[in-house]
C-alpha positions in Angstrom: 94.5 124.4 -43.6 97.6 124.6 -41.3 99.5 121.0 -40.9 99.7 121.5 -37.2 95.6 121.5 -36.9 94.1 118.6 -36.2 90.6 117.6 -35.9 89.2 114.8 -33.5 88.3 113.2 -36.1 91.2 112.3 -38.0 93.6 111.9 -34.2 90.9 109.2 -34.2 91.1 107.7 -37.2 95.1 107.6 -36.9 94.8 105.6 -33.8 92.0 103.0 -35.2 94.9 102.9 -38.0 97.6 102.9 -36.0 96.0 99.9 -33.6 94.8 98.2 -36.5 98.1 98.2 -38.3 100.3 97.6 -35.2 98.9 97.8 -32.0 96.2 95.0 -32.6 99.0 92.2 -33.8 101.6 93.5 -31.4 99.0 92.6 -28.0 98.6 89.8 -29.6 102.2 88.6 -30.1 102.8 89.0 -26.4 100.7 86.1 -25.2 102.7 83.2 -24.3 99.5 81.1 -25.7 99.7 82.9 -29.3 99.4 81.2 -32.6 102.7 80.7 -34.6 100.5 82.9 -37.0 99.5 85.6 -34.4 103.6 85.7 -33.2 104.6 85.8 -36.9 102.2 89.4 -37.5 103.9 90.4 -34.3 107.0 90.3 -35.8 106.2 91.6 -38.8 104.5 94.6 -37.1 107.2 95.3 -34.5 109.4 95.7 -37.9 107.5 97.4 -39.7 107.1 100.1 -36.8 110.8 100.3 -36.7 112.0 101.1 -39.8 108.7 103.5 -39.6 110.7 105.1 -36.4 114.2 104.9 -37.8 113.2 106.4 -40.8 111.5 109.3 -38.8 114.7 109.6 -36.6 117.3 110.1 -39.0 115.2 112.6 -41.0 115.3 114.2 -37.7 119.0 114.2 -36.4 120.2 114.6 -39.9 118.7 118.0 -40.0 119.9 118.5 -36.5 124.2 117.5 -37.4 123.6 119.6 -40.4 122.4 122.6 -38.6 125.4 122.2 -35.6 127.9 121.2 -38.6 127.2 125.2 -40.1 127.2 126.2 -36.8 131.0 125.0 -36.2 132.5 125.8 -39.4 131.3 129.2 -39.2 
């Protein structure tokens, strides 16, 4: 199976994750009447998305200096 074929199915089943795991505690973090609990998981879930992010951008742009680094010492 090629990686870059995806099935209805499992776009769908990333997003239910995706809202379960952040999107879900996130909404509920924004409202000004939220528990000290619910604003807690916000936090914890905005964080958590971040390093997810970070993580996923220097993976990228390290690849990408590396490449232009070659490029310029050639």
């Amino acid at each position: 199976m090629d990686i870059l074929c995806f099935h209805k199915r499992d776009i769908c089943f990333f997003f239910g994750q995706f809202q379960a795991s952040y999107g879900k505690p996130l909404l509920a973090a924004r409202d000004p009447k939220c528990s000290a609990k619910d604003a807690e998981a916000g936090v914890l879930a905005m964080e958590a998305l971040h390093k997810q992010v970070m993580l996923f951008l220097e993976f990228i742009f390290s690849d990408f200096l590396f490449s232009v680094a070659i490029v310029e010492n050639w």
